[in-house]
N, C-alpha and C positions, 0 to 999 in steps of 0.2 A: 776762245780756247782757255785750258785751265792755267793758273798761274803759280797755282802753289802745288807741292807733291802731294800727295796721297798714299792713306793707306784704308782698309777694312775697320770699321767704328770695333768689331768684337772679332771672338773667334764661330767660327763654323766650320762642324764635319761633315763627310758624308761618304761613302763607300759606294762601291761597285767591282765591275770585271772586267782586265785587262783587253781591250780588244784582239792582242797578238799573244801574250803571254797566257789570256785565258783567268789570268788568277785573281783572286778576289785582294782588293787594297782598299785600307783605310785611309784617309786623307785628313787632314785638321787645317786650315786657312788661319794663321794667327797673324796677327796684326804689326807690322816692324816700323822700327823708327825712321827718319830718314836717310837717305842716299845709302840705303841697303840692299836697294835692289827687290827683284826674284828672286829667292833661294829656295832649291828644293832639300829639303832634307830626308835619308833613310833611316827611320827610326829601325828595319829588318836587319841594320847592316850593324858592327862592333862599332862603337863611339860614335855613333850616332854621326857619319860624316855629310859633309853639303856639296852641292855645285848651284852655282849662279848661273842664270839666263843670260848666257854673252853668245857672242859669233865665234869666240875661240873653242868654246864648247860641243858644240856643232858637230853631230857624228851621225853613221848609219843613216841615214836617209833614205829609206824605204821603205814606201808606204805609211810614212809618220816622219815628225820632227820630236829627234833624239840628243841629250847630252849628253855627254860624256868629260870627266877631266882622268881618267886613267886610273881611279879607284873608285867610282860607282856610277853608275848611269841612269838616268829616267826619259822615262820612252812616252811619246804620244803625247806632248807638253803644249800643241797647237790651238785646242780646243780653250783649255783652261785661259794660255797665252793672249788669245782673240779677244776674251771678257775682261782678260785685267784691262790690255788696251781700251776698250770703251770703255770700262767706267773709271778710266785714267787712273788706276793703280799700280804705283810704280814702286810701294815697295811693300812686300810679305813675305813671309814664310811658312812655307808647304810643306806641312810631316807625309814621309807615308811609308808604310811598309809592308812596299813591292818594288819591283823596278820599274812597274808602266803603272799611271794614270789612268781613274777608271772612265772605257769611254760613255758608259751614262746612255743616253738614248741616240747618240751617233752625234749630235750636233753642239752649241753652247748655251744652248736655252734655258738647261738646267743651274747654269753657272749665272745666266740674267739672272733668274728667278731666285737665287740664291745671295745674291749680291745685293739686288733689292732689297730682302728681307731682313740680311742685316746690316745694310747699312754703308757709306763710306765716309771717310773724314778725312779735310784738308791738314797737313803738318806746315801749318801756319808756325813764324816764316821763311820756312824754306821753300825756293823757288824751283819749280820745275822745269830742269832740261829737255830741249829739243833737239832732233841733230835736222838741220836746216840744210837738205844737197845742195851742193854746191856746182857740181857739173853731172853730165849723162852720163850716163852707165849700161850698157848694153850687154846683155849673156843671150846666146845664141847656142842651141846644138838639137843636131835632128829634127830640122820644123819647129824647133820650139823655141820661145823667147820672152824675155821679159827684160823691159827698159825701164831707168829710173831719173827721171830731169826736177830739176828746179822747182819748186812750186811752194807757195805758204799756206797748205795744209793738204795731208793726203788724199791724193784720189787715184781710184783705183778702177783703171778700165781693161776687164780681163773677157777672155773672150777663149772658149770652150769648143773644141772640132774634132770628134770621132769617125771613124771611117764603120760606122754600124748601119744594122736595118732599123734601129730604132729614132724614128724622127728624132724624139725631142732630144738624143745624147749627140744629135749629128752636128747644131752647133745653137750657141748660147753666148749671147754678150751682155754683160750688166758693167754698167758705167758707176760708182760708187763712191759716193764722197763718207770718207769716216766721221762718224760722230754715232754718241749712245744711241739716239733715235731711227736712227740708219740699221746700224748694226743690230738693233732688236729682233730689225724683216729680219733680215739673212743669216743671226744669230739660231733660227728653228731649222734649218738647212742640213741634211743628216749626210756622214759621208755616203761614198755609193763603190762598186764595183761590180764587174761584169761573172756570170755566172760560170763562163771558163777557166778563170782565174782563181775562183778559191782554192779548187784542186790542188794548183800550183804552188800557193800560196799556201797553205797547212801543210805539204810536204817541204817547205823549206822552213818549217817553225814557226808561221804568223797565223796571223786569224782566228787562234784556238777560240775566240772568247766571242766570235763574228756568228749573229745572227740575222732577222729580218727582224728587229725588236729594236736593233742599232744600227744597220745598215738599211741604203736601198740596194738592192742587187738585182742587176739585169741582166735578162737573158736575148736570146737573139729576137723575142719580138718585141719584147715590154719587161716591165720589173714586176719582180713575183710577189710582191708587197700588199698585201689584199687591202691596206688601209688607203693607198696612191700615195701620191705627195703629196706634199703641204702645201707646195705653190709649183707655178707652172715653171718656172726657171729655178727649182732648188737646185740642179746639177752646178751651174755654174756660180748661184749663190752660194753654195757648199767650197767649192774655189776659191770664191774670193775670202769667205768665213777664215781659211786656211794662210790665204796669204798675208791677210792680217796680222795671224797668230806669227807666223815666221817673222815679221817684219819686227815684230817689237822683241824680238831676240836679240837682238842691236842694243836694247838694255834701256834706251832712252824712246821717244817716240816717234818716225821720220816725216819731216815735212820733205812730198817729194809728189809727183804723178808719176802713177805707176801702170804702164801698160803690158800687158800679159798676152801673150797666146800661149794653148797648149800647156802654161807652166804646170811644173808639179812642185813636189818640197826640195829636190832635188836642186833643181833650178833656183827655187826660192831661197835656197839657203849660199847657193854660190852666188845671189846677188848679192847679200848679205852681207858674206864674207871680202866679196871685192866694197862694197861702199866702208865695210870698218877699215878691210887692210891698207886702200888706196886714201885713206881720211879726205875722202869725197863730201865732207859737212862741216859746216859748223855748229858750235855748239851755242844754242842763244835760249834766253828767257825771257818770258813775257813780260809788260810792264803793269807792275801794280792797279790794280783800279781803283779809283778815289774814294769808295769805301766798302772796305772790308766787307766781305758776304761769304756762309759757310766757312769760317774757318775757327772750329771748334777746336778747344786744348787738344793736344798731340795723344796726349794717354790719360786717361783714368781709369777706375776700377773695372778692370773687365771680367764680360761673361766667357767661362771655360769650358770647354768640352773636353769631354773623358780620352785620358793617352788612349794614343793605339796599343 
């Protein structure tokens, strides 16, 4: 596992369309120093104000994971959230001005590809935190549940059960150990929902921005998708892609197994909030390895992309 923090070697932009909000946002990825965390910044908003990826932040939970600290909010932070965690970036800052995150082709695949290209670099020597569970955690409501026990390194066994005529949404279990390589499969995983529901969902203000371009969406025999899927279990890899991204909202990264039925963000973020409020971890770092690899100066001349 990694031993030193990380951040992005440069900066990188790129744009899209709100999946709920509909609106078109510019985003910039810039590079931060140590123990800075996530910060999202509203360059739309007066003084340019910030919120940080904590569990106190934690708002509206529906149909997306949302911040909030009481003077700006950013919405749909799951997707981007899932790729820091793999390519173990643990601290940047994210311009944008909009209040949601653009969803891009539904999944995180464009945030690999992105990540890749340009690049990440160790902030050698600062050593990166873990939170290390310490005891079980159990959330529970309506059939659904998700437990979080002891373990030295995430794994994540979630398991998917719909009451449809559609086989494949009927049920789906993928057992998942985190690492870059892992999370690449299940990083192309596009969200989905059922063809009843968008109705519902644009008459309460979400989905403006929801097509078949960035979702799958199914109807009562199959999904209208004329391209199919990508792989035969993206529904539940789509899931787990998600719970990923909620978990490392905790700020650091959890060593924990993590067993799921049914969950949604909802759920994932009340476990969340009970492993920070209950300080169900420890906090530990790795030990040095006896010689140094990848850990290039913290900052040099960087490449800029143009303000939003």
């Amino acid at each position: 596992m990694q031993v030193f923090q990380r951040t992005l070697k440069k900066e990188v932009c790129f744009s899209g369309i709100g999946l709920h909000t509909g609106k078109k946002v510019n985003v910039r990825l810039v590079p931060a120093p140590p123990d800075t965390g996530i910060v999202f910044i509203r360059t739309d908003v007066k003084g340019s104000p910030s919120i940080k990826a904590s569990p106190l932040h934690l708002s509206r939970l529906f149909y997306a994971t949302n911040l909030s600290n009481g003077e700006i909010s950013v919405q749909t932070v799951e997707h981007l959230m899932a790729a820091l965690s793999a390519f173990g970036i643990d601290n940047l800052f994210v311009y944008l001005d909009s209040e949601e995150l653009p969803i891009l082709d539904g999944s995180s695949a464009p945030y690999v590809y992105l990540f890749e290209e340009t690049g990440t670099k160790d902030l050698f020597p600062k050593k990166r935190k873990y939170l290390k569970l310490k005891t079980e955690i159990l959330v529970e409501y309506d059939n659904k549940r998700i437990k979080a026990e002891p373990a030295d390194e995430l794994i994540i066994d979630n398991t998917i059960a719909f009451d449809h005529t559609y086989k494949k949404i009927r049920y789906q279990r993928l057992v998942y150990v985190h690492s870059l390589e892992n999370f690449k499969v299940i990083s192309r995983a596009r969200t989905f929902c059922f063809y009843h529901e968008v109705e519902a969902l644009r008459a309460a203000g979400l989905a403006k921005g929801g097509s078949l371009e960035n979702a799958i969406v199914i109807d009562k025999y199959g999904i209208l998708n004329e391209s199919g899927l990508r792989m035969e279990n993206e529904f539940v890899a789509h899931k787990t892609l998600d719970l990923v991204g909620d978990l490392y909202i905790l700020g650091y990264p959890l060593l924990a197994k993590v067993t799921a039925y049914r969950t949604g963000h909802a759920l994932n973020a009340t476990l969340v909030k009970r492993i920070h409020e209950e300080k169900a971890y420890e906090i530990v770092e790795l030990e040095e390895p006896s010689e140094k690899t990848n850990s290039l100066p913290a900052f040099g001349n960087e490449e800029t992309c143009p303000a939003n």
